[in-house]
C-alpha beads as a LAMMPS data file, in Angstrom:
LAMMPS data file: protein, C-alpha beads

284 atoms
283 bonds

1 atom types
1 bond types

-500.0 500.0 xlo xhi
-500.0 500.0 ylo yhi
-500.0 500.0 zlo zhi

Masses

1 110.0

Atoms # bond

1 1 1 -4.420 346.714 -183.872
2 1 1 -2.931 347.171 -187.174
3 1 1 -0.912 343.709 -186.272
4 1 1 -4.186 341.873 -185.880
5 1 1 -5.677 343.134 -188.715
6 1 1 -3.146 341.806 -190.775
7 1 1 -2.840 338.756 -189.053
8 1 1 -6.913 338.300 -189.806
9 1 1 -6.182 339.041 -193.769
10 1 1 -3.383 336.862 -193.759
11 1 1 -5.828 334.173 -192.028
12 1 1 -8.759 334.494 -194.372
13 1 1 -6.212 334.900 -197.833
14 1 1 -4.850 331.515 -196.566
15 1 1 -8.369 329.814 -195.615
16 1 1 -9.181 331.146 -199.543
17 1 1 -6.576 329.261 -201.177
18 1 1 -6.903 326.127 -199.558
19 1 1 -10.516 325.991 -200.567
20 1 1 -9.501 327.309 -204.069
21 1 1 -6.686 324.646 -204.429
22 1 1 -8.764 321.945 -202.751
23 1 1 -11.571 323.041 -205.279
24 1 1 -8.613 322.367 -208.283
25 1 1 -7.896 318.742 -206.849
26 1 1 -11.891 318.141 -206.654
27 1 1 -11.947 319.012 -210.164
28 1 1 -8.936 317.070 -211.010
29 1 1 -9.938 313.994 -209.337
30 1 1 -13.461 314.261 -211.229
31 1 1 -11.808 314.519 -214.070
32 1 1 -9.161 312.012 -213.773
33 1 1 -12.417 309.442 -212.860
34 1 1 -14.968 310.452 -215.513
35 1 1 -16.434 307.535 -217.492
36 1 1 -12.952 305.319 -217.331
37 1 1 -12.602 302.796 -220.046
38 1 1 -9.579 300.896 -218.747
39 1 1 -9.225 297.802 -219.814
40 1 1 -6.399 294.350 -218.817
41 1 1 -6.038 291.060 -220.060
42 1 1 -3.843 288.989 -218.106
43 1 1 -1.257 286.647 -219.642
44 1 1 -3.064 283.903 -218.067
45 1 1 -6.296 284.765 -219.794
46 1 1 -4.829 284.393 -223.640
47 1 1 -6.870 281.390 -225.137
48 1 1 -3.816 279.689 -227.251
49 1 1 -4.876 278.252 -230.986
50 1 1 -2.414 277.023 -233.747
51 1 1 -1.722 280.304 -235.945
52 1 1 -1.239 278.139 -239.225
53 1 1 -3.471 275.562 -239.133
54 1 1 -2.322 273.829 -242.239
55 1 1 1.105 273.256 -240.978
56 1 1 -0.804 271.299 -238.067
57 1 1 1.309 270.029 -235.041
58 1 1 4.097 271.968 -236.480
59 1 1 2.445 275.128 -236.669
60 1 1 3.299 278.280 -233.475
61 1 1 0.558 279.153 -231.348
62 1 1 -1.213 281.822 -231.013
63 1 1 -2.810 283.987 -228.980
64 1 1 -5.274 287.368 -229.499
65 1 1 -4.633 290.355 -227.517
66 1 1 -6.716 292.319 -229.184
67 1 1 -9.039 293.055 -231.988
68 1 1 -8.670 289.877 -234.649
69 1 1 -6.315 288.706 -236.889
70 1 1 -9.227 286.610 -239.345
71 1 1 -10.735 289.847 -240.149
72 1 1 -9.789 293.214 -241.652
73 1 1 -9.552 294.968 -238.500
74 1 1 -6.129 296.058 -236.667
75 1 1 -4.934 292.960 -234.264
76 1 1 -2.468 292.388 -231.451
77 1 1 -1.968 288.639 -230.704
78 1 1 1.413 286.531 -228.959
79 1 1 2.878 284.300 -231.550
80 1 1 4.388 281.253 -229.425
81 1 1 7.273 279.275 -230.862
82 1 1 8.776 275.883 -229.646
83 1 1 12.555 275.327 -228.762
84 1 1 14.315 274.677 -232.459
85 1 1 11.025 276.079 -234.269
86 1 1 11.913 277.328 -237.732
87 1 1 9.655 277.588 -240.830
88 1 1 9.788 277.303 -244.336
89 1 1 10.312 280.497 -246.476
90 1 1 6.772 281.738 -246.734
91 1 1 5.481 285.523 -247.056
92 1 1 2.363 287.144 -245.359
93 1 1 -0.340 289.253 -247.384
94 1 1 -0.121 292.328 -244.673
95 1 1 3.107 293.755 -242.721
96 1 1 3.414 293.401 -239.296
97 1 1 5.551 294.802 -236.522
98 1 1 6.780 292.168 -233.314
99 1 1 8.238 292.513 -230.111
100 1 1 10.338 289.705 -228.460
101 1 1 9.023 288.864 -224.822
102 1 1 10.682 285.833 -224.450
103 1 1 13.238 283.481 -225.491
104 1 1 15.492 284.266 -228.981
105 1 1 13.900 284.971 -232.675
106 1 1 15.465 285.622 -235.759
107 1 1 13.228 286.482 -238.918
108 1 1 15.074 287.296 -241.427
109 1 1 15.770 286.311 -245.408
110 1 1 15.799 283.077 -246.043
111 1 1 20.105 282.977 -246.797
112 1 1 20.916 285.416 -244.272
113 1 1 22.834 284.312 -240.868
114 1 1 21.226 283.779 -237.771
115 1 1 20.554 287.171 -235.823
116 1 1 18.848 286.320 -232.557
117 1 1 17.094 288.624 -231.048
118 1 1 16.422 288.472 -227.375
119 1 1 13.315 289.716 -225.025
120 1 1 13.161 293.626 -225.763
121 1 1 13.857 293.730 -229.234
122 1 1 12.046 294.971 -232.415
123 1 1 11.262 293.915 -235.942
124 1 1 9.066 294.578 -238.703
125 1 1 8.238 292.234 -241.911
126 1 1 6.591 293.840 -245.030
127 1 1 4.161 292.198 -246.483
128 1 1 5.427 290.409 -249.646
129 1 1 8.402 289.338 -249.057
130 1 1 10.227 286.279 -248.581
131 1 1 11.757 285.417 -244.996
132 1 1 12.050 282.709 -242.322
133 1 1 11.159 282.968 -238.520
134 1 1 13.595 280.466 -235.987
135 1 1 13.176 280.111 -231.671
136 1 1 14.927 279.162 -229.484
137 1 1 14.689 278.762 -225.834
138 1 1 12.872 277.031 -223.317
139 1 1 9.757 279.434 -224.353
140 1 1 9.639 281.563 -227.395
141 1 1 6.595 284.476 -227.463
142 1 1 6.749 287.312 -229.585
143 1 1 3.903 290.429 -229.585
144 1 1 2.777 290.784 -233.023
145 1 1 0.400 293.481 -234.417
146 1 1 -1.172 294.349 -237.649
147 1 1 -3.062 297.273 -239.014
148 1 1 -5.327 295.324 -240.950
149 1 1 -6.473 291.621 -241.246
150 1 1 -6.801 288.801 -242.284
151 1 1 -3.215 287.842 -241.212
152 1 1 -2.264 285.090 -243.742
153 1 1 0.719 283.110 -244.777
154 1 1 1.385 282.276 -248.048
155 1 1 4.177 280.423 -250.337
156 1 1 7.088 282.524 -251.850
157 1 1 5.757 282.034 -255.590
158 1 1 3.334 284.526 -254.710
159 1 1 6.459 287.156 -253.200
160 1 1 6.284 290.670 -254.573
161 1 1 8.058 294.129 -253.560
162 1 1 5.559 296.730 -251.744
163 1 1 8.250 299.352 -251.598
164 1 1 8.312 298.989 -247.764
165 1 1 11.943 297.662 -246.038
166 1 1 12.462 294.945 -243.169
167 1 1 13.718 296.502 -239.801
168 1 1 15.736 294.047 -236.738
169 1 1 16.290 296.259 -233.820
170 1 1 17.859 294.347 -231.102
171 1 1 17.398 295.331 -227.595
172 1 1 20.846 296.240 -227.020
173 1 1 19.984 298.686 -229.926
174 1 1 17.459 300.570 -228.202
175 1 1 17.916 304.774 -228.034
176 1 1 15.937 305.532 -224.535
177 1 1 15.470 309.049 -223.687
178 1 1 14.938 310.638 -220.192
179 1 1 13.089 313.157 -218.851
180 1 1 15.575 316.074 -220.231
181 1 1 15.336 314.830 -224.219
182 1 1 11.520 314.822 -223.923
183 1 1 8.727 316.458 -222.715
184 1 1 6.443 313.498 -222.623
185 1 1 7.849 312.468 -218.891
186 1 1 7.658 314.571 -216.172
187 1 1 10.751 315.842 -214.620
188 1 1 10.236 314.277 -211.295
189 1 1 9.543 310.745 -213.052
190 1 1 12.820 308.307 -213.704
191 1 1 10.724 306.665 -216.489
192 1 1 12.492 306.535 -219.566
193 1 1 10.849 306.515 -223.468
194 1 1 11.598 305.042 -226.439
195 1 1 10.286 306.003 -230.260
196 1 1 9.991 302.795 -232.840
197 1 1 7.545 303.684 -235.343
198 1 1 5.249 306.084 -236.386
199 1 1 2.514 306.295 -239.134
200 1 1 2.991 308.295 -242.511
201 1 1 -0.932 308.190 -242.639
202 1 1 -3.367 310.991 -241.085
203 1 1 -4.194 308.216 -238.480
204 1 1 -1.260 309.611 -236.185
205 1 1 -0.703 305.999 -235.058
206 1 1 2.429 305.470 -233.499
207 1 1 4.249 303.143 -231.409
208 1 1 6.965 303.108 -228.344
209 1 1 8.487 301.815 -225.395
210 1 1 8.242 302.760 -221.796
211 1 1 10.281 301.715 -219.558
212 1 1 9.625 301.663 -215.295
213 1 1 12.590 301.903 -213.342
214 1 1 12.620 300.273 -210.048
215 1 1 10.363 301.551 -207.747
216 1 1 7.953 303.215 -209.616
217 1 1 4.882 304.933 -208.468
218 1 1 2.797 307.118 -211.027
219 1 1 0.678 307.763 -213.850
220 1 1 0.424 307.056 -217.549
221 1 1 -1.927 309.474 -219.049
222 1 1 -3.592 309.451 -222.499
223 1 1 -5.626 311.088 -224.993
224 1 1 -5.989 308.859 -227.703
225 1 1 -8.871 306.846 -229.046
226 1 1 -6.297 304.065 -229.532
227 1 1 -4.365 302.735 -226.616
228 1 1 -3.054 299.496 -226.619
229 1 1 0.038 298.285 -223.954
230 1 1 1.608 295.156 -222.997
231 1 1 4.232 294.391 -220.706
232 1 1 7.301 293.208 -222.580
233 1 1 9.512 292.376 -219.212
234 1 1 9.116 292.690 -215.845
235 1 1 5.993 293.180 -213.586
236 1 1 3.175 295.855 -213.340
237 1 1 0.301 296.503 -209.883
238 1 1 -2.242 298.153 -212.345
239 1 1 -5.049 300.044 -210.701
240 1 1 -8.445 299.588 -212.110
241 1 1 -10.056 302.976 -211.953
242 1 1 -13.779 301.802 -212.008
243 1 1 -12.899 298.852 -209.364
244 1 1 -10.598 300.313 -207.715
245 1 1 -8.806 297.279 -207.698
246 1 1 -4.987 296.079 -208.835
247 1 1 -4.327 293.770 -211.056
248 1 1 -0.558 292.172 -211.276
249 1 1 0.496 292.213 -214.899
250 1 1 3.358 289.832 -216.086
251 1 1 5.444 289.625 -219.148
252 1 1 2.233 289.482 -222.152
253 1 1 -0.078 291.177 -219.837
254 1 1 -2.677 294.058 -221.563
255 1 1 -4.009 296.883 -220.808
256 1 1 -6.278 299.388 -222.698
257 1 1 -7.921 302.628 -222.926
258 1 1 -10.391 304.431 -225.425
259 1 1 -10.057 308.221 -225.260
260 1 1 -8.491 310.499 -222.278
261 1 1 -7.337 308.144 -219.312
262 1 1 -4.985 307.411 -216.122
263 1 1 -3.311 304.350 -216.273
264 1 1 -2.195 303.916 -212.639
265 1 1 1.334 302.044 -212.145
266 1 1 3.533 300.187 -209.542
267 1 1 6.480 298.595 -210.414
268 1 1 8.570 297.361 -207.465
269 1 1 11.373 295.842 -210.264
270 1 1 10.698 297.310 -213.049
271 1 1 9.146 296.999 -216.221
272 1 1 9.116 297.623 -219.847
273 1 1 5.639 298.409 -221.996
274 1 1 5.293 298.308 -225.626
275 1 1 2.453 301.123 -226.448
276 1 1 0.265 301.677 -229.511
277 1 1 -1.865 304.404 -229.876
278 1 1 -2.737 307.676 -232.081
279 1 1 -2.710 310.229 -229.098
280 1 1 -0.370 311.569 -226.732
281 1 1 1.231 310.600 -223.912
282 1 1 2.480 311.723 -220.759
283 1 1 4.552 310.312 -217.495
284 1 1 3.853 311.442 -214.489

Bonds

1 1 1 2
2 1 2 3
3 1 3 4
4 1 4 5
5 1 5 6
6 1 6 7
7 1 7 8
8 1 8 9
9 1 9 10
10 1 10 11
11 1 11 12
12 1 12 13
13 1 13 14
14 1 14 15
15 1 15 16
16 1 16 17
17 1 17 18
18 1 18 19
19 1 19 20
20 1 20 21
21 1 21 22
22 1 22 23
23 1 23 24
24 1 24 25
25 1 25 26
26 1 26 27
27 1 27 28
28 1 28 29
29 1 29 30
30 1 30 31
31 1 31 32
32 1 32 33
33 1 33 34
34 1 34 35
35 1 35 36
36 1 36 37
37 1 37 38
38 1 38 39
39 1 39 40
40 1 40 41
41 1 41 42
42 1 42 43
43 1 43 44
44 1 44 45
45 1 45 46
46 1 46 47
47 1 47 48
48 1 48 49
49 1 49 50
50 1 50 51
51 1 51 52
52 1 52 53
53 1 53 54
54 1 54 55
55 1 55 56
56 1 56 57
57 1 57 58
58 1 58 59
59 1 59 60
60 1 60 61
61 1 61 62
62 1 62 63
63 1 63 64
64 1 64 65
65 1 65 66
66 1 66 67
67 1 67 68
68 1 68 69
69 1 69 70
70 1 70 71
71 1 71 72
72 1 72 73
73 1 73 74
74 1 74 75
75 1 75 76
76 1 76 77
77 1 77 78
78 1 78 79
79 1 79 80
80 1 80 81
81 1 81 82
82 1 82 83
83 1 83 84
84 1 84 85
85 1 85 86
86 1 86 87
87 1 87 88
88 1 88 89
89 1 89 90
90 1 90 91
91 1 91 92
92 1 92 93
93 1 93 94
94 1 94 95
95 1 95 96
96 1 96 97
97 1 97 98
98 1 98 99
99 1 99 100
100 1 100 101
101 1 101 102
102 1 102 103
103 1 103 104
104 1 104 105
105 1 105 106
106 1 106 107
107 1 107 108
108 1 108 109
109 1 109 110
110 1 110 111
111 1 111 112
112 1 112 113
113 1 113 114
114 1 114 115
115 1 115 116
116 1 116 117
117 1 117 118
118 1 118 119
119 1 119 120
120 1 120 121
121 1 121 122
122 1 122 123
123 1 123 124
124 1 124 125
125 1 125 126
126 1 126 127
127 1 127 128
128 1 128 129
129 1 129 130
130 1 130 131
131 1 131 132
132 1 132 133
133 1 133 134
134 1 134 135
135 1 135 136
136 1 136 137
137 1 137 138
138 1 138 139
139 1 139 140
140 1 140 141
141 1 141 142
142 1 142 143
143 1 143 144
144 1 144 145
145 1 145 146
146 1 146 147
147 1 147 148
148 1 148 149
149 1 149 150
150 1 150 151
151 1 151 152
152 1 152 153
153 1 153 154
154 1 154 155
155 1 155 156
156 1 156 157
157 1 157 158
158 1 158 159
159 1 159 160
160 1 160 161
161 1 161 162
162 1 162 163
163 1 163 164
164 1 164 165
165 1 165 166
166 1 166 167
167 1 167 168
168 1 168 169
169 1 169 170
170 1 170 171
171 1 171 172
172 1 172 173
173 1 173 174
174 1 174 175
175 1 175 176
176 1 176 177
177 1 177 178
178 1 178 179
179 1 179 180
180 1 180 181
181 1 181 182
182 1 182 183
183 1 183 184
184 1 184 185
185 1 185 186
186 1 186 187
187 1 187 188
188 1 188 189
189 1 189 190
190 1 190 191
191 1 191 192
192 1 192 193
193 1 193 194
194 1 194 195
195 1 195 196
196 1 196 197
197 1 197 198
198 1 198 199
199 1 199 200
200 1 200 201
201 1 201 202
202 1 202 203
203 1 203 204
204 1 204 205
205 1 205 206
206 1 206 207
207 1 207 208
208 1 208 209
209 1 209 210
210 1 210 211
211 1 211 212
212 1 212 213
213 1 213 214
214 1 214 215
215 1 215 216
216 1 216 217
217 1 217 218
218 1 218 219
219 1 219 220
220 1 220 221
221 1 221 222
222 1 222 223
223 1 223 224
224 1 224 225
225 1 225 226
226 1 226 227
227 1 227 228
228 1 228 229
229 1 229 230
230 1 230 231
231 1 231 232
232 1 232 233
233 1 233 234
234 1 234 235
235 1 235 236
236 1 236 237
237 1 237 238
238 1 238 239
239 1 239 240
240 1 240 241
241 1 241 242
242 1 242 243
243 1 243 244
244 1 244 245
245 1 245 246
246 1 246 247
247 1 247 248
248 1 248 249
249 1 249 250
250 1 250 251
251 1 251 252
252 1 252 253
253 1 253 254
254 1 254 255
255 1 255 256
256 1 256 257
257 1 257 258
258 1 258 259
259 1 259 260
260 1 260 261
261 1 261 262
262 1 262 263
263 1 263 264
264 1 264 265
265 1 265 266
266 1 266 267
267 1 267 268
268 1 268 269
269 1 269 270
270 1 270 271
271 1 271 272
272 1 272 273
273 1 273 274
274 1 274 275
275 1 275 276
276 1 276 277
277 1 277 278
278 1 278 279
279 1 279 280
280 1 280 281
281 1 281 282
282 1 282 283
283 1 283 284
């Protein structure tokens, strides 16, 4: 008798914590859902226009991303170069920070040696001073963002010294940190991180790399306000939370999120993501 009784508890303690633990995943799955804001642009959606008109056929392309680089708000656009493209020395009125996606860049001083940088590399230009850009390849695209607009260029009698420094990290350069260096993937997740830059203003922008390995099935998670990604190599199956859909994202593929979200990921090859935002991250 005693036997069954137990047997009944055991029964009932059991029924109780699947209900309890299928109440958590309710909860979790509401919350996970809740008023999604995710966002993509596909590469094949970026409306191409010359990005220094008064150079005319000789000027790059470009591309927006995000936001827009006439105004004074924050922008992300592709900068597209032809095969042998170099310019003049020239400066710009704002810094900017760039990603190669494809092809080789160099953007340096105007006497310094050719560095080229290849698909997965870094660089930043303060605003001010004097420098060249050069491509080549069969395609050149770089990633370029700005925190503020209007994204100008200008000649180099106008150069002056804002303090800040020019940085070239090439992609063989890149520190990449697993899940035992940081906390921000989980320990069941492959996925590996990389830091590049982060704001000295209260903003608490920041941005980094994530790289897929082969085979990847999770979740990006974030909290920030600002969430910006594109894919700097390989391929993405994005899940669309409110359609429920996926979405194949290529090299120069977006996507984006305003406040706490899921970004669902696939990556049968692997892939690497440049991220911007001022909240945190996490790899699942």
């Amino acid at each position: 008798m005693l036997n069954k009784s137990i047997v009944c508890i055991g029964i009932l303690l059991l029924i109780f914590s699947c209900k309890q633990q299928e109440k958590i995943e309710v909860e979790q799955v509401e919350e996970e859902i809740a008023n999604p804001t995710n966002k993509v642009k596909l590469s094949s959606e970026i409306v191409w226009e010359k990005l220094n008109p008064a150079r005319g056929d000789k000027s790059p392309q470009a591309g927006t991303v995000w936001g827009d680089r006439k105004r004074k708000v924050s922008t992300g656009f592709l900068a597209k170069f032809v095969d042998g493209f170099s310019s003049p020395p020239h400066i710009h009125n704002v810094t900017y920070r760039a990603v190669v996606i494809k092809g080789e860049i160099h953007n340096d001083d105007p006497e310094a040696e050719n560095m080229w940088m290849k698909p997965g590399s870094f660089w930043t230009q303060p605003e001010g001073e004097s420098h060249i850009t050069s491509a080549r390849g069969k395609e050149n695209i770089a990633y370029v963002e700005i925190d503020h607009g209007p994204y100008l260029v200008r000649p180099i009698d106008k150069a002056f010294d804002n303090g800040e420094r020019p940085v070239n990290i090439d992609v063989s350069n890149i520190i990449w940190l697993a899940n035992n260096e940081t906390n921000i993937i989980s320990s069941n997740s492959n996925a590996k991180i990389s830091f590049l830059w982060k704001s000295n203003k209260a903003d608490n922008l920041q941005g980094l790399f994530v790289k897929f390995p082969k085979g990847f099935k999770g979740a990006l998670k974030s909290d920030g306000t600002i969430f910006h990604s594109i894919v700097v190599s390989g391929e993405l199956d994005y899940e669309l939370p409110k359609e429920k859909t996926i979405k194949k994202l290529d090299i120069g593929s977006y996507f984006t999120s305003e406040g706490k979200s899921i970004h669902n990921i696939t990556s049968e090859n692997g892939a690497v993501v440049y991220i911007r935002t001022n909240g945190k991250i996490k790899i699942d």
